[in-house]
C-alpha positions as CSV (number, residue, x, y, z in Angstrom):
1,X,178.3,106.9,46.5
2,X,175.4,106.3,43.4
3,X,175.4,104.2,41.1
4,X,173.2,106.8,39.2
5,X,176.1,108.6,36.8
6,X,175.3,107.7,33.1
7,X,172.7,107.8,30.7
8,X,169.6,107.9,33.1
9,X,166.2,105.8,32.2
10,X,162.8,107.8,32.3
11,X,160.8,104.8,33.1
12,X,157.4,107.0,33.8
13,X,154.7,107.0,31.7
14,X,154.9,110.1,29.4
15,X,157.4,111.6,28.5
16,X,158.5,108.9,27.6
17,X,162.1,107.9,26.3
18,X,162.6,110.0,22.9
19,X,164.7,108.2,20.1
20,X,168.4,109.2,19.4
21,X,166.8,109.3,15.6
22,X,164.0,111.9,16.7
23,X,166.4,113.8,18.4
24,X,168.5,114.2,15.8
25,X,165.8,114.9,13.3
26,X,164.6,118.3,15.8
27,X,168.6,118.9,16.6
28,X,168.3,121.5,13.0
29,X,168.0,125.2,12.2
30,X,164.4,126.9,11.9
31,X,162.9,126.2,8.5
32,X,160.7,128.0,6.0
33,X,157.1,128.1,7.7
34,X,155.5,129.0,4.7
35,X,156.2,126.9,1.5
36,X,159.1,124.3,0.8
37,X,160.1,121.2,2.7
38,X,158.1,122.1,5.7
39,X,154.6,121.9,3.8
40,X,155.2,119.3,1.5
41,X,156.6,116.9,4.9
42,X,153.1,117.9,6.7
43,X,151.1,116.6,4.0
44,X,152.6,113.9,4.5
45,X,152.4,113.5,8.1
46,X,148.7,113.0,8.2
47,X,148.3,109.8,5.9
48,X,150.9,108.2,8.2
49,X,149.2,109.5,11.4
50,X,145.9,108.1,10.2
51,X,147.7,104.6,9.6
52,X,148.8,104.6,13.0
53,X,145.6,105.5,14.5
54,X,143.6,102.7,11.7
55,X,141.3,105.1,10.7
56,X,140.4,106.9,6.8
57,X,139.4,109.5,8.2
58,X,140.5,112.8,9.3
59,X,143.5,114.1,11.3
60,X,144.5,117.1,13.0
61,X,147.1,118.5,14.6
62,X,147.3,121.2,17.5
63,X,149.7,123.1,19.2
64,X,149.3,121.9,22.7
65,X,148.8,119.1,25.1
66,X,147.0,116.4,26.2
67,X,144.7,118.8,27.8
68,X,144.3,121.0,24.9
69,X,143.3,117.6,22.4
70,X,140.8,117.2,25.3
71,X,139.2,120.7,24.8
72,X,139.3,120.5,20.7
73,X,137.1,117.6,21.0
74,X,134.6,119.1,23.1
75,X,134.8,122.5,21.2
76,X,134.0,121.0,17.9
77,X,130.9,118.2,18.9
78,X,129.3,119.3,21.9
79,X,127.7,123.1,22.6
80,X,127.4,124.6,26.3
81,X,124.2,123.3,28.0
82,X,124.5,120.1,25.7
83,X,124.7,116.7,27.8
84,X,127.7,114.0,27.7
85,X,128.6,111.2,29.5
86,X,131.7,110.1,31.1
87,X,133.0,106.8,31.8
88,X,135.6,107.3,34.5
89,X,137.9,104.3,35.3
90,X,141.0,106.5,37.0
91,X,142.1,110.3,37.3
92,X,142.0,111.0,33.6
93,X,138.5,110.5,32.7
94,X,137.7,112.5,35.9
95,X,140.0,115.6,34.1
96,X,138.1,115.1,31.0
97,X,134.7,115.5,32.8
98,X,136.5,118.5,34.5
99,X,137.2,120.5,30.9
100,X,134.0,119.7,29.5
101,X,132.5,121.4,32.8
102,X,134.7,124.4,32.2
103,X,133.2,124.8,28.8
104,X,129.4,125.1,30.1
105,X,128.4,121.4,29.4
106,X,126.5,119.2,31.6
107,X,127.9,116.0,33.0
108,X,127.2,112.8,33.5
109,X,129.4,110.4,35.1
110,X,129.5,106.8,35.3
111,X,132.5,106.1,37.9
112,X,133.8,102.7,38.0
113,X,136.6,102.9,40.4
114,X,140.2,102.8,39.3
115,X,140.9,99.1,39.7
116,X,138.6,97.7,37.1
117,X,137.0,98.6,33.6
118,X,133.8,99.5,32.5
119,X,131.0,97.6,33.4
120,X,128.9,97.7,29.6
121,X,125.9,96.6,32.0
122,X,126.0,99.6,33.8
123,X,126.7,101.7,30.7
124,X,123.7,99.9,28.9
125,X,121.4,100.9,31.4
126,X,122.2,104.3,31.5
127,X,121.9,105.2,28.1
128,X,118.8,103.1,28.2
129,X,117.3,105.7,30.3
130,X,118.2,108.7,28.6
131,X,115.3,108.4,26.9
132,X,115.0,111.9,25.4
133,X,118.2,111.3,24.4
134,X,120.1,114.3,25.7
135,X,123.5,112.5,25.9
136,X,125.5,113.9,22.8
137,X,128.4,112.0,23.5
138,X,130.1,109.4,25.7
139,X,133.6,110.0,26.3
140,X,135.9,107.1,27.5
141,X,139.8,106.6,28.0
142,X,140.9,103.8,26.5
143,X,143.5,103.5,28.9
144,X,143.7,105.7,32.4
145,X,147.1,106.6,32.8
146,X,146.9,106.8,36.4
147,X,145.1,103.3,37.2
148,X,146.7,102.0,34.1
149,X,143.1,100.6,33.2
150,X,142.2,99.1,29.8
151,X,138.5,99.7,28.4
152,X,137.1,98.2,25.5
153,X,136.3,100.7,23.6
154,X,134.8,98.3,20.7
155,X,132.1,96.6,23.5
156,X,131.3,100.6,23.8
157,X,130.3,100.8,20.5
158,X,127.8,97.8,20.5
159,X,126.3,98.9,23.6
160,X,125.2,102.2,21.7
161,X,124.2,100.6,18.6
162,X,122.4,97.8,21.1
163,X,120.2,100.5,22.8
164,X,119.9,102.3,19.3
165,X,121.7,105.5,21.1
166,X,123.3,108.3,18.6
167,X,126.1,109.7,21.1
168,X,129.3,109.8,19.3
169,X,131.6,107.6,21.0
170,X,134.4,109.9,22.0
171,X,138.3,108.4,23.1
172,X,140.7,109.6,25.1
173,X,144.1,107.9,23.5
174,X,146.8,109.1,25.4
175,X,148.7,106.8,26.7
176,X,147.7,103.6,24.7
177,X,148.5,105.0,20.8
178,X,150.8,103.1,19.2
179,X,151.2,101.1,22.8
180,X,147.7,99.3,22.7
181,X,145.9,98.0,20.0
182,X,143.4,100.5,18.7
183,X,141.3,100.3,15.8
184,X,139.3,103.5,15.0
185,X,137.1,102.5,12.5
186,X,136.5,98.6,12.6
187,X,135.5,100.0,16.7
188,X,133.0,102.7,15.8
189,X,134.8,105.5,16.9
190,X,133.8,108.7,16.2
191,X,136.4,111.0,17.7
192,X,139.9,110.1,19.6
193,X,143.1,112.3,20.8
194,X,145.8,111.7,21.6
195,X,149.1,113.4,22.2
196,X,152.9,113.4,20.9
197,X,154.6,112.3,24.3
198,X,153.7,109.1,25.0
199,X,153.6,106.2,22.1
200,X,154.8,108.6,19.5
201,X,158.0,109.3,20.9
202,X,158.2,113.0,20.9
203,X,158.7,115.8,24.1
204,X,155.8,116.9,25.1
205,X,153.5,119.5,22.3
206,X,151.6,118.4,20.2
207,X,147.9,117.4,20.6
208,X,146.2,115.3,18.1
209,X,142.4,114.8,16.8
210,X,140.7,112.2,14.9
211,X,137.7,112.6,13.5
212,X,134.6,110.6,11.3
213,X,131.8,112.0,9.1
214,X,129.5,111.9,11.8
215,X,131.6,114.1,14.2
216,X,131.9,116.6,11.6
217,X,128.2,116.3,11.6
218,X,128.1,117.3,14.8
219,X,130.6,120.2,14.2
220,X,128.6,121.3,11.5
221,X,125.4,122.1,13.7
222,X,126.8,124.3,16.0
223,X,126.3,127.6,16.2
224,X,130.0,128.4,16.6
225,X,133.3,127.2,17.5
226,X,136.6,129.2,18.0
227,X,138.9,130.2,15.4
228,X,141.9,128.1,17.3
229,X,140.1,125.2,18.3
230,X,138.0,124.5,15.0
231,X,139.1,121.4,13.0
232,X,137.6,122.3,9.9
233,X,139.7,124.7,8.5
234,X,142.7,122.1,9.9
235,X,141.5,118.9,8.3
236,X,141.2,121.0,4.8
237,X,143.7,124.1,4.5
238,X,143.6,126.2,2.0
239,X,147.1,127.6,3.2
240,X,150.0,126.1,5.0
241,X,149.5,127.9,8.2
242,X,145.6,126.8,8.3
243,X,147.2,123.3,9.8
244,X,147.9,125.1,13.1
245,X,146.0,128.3,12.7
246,X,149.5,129.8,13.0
247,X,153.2,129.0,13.2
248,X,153.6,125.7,12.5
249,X,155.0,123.6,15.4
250,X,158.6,123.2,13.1
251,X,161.1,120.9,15.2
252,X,158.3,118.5,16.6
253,X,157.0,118.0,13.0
254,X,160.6,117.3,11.9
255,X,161.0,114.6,15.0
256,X,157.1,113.6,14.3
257,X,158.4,112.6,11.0
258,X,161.2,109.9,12.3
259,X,159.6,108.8,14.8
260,X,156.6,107.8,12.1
261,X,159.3,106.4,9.9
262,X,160.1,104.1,13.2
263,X,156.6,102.8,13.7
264,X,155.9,102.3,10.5
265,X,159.2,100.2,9.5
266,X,158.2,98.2,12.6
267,X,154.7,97.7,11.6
268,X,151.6,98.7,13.6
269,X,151.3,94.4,14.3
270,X,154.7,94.3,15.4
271,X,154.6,97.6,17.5
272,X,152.0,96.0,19.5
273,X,153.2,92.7,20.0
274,X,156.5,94.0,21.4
275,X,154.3,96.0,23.6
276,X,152.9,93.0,24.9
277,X,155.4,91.2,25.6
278,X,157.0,93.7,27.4
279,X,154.2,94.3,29.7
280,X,154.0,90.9,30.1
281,X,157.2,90.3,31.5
282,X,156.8,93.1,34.1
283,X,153.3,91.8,34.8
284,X,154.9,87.9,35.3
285,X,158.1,89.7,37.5
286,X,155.4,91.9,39.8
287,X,153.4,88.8,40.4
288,X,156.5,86.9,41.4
289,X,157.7,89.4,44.1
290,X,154.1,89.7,45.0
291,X,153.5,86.2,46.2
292,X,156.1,86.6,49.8
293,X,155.6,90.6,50.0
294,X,152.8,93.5,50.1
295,X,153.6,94.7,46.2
296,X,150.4,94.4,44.4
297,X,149.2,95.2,40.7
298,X,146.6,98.0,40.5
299,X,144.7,95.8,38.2
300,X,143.9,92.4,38.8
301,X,142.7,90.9,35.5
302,X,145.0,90.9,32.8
303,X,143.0,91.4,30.0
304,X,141.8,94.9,31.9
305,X,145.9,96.0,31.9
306,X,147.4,98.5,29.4
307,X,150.2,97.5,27.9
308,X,151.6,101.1,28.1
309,X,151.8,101.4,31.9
310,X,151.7,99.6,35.0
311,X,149.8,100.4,38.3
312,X,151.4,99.2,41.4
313,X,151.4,99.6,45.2
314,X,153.5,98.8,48.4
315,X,151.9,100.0,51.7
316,X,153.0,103.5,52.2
317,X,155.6,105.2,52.3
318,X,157.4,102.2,50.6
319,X,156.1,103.3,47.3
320,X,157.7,106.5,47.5
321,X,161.3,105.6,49.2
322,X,161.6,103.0,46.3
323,X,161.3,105.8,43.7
324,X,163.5,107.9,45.3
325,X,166.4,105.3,45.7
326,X,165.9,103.9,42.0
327,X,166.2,107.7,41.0
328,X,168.8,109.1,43.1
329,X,171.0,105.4,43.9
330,X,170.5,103.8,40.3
331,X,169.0,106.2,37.6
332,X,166.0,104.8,36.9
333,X,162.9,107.1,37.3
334,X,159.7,105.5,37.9
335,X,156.3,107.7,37.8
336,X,154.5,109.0,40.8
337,X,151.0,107.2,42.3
338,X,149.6,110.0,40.5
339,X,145.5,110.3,41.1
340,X,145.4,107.2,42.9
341,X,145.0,108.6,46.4
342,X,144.5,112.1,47.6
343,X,147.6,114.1,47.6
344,X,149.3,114.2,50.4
345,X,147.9,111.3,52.0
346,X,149.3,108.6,53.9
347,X,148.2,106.8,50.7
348,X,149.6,108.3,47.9
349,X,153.3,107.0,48.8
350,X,152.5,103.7,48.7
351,X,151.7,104.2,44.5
352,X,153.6,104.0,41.7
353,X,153.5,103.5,38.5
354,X,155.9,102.3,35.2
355,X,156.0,103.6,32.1
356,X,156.6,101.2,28.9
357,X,155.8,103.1,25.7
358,X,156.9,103.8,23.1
359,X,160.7,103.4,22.3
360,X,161.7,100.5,24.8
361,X,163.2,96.9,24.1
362,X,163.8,93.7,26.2
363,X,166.9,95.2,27.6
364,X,165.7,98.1,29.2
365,X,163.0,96.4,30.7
366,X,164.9,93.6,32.2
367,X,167.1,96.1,33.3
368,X,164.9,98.2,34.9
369,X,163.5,95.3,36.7
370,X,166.5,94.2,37.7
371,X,167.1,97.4,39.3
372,X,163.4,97.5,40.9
373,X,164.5,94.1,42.9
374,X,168.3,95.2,44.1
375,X,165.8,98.5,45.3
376,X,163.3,95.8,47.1
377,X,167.3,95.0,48.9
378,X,168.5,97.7,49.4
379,X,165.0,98.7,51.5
380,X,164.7,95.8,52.9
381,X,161.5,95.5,51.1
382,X,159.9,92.0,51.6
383,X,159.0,90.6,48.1
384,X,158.8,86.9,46.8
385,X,161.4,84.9,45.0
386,X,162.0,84.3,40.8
387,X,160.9,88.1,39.4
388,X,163.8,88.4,37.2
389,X,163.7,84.9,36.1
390,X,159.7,85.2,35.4
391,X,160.6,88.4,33.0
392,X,162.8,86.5,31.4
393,X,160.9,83.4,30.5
394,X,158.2,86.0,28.9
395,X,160.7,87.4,27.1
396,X,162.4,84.3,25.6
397,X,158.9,83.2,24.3
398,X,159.4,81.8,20.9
């Protein structure tokens, strides 16, 4: 017998759960791709994208993921045999070096574990000794989805103007837009993606790009940069289909549009306080069982956790067998220790990790947490007392 029939909860982070108003807005016939609602609702899309992102900037929009936001970046600020550095704090920052590799650029890395943030000493000196000045960019996640790390991307920026460096400051977005406070411009940033999965509320896509004066600088000087991949045309079209170099993405742009409309009649303040909060009361309940049993947050200081996922671990294989019985006896699906340990090893089952962007409330966290403990049961899992009543003090806050 499971308890697992119903409406299942997707509790990983990214996709992440997709609102019954976005859903509806994609659940349409194919539109027009070349004038009419379709192109006067995209011009309109990028304002509101911009707001999110707290930037004046410019906005684009691919077809693609994560991955492919990555790659536009690069493509448009940084030619092969040009230098960049990357601050690694988790698996993510690690794939980012990886692309850039793949597109014939040289690579620096700073790696500073996945269990704590970047050390601005250690990035200080570094750029302090590129004294030719060779590094064109320093690219950085704001938050590693697979260590759940928070870096300050604002200390980033006064480290470059400290040592006087001109790299463009370059952030990976992912999993912390419209989860974690971000501030484009009052931070200095010069470039950040960012994809439609995670915070935004949409299936998996789209791949987004925001850009300042001097990154287009930057764009400007090289020698060339693929049709697909160039922003330029993008950020200004001429014509409709100049957006996506193509076909326009229709039924995401429809659901990117409600799911705007949410964020927006929330308030960017309010979308991140709720964040918070929630975070907050899985932090207070994971620190609970902690105290009589081996669960442990990935991330010790709380001002260093996202407040889009959380990092956990139970000696192995308990990680694992509690993912499988939350998904199989209870229908709750947490994410996978993904990057934290080599696959396959004895390691990687005692990971996990859970996912609260984007369109959650009180109810489903408490719920889910609720669900975690009867799974600590159910395993025999030894954890401390008062988790679910910790959650629920955070969540009563005044």
């Amino acid at each position: 017998m499971s308890l697992s029939h119903g409406r299942p909860y997707l509790a990983i982070p990214g996709p992440s759960v997709i609102p019954d108003a976005v859903l509806r807005a994609m659940h349409r016939a194919a539109p027009n791709i070349y004038e009419g609602e379709l192109a006067e609702m995209t011009a309109g899309l990028i304002p509101d994208l911009k707001r999110v992102a707290r930037t004046r900037h410019q906005a684009v929009i691919y077809i693609g993921n994560g991955h492919a936001a990555w790659e536009a970046a690069l493509a448009n600020t940084v030619a092969p045999g040009e230098c960049v550095l990357v601050l690694t704090t988790g698996r993510f920052g690690h794939g980012w070096a990886e692309m850039a590799e793949a597109l014939g650029v040289e690579v620096r890395i700073l790696d500073f574990g996945k269990a704590a943030a970047v050390d601005m000493a250690r990035l200080e000196a570094a750029l302090a000794a590129d004294r030719a000045r060779r590094i064109k960019a320093v690219l950085a996640t704001h938050v590693d989805t697979s260590s759940s790390v928070l870096n300050d991307l604002a200390a980033m920026r006064m480290v470059l103007e400290a040592t006087e460096h001109p790299a463009l400051l370059m952030a990976d977005c992912i999993a912390s837009l419209a989860c974690d406070r971000f501030e484009m411009d009052a931070w200095g940033v010069d470039v950040m993606v960012a994809g439609s999965q995670k915070g935004l509320m949409l299936p998996p896509g789209l791949g987004f790009v925001f850009f300042n004066e001097r990154a287009a600088m930057a764009r400007a000087a090289l020698r060339r940069v693929s049709r697909y991949w160039d922003w330029t045309p993008r950020a200004d079209p001429a014509l409709y289909y100049q957006y996506f170099c193509g076909t326009a993405p229709t039924h995401h742009l429809y659901g990117l549009r409600a799911a705007l409309d949410m964020i927006h009649a929330e308030g960017m303040e309010a979308v991140w306080q709720r964040h918070d909060r929630l975070a907050r009361a899985i932090w207070a309940a994971a620190e609970a069982w902690g105290r009589a049993g081996a669960l442990s947050l990935n991330i010790s200081d709380p001002s260093q956790r996202s407040r889009a996922v959380t990092s956990l671990s139970l000696p192995s294989p308990l990680g694992s067998q509690l993912r499988r019985w939350l998904e199989e006896k209870a229908g709750v699906t947490l994410g996978i220790g993904l990057g934290m340990a080599e696959p396959g090893s004895a390691a990687a089952d005692g990971f996990f990790r859970i996912g609260h962007m984007g369109h959650v409330n009180a109810h489903m966290v408490l719920g889910m947490l609720a669900t975690v403990q009867a799974a600590f049961e159910a395993l025999d899992i030894p954890h401390g007392a008062g988790g679910l009543d910790a959650a629920a003090r955070v969540i009563s806050e005044a």
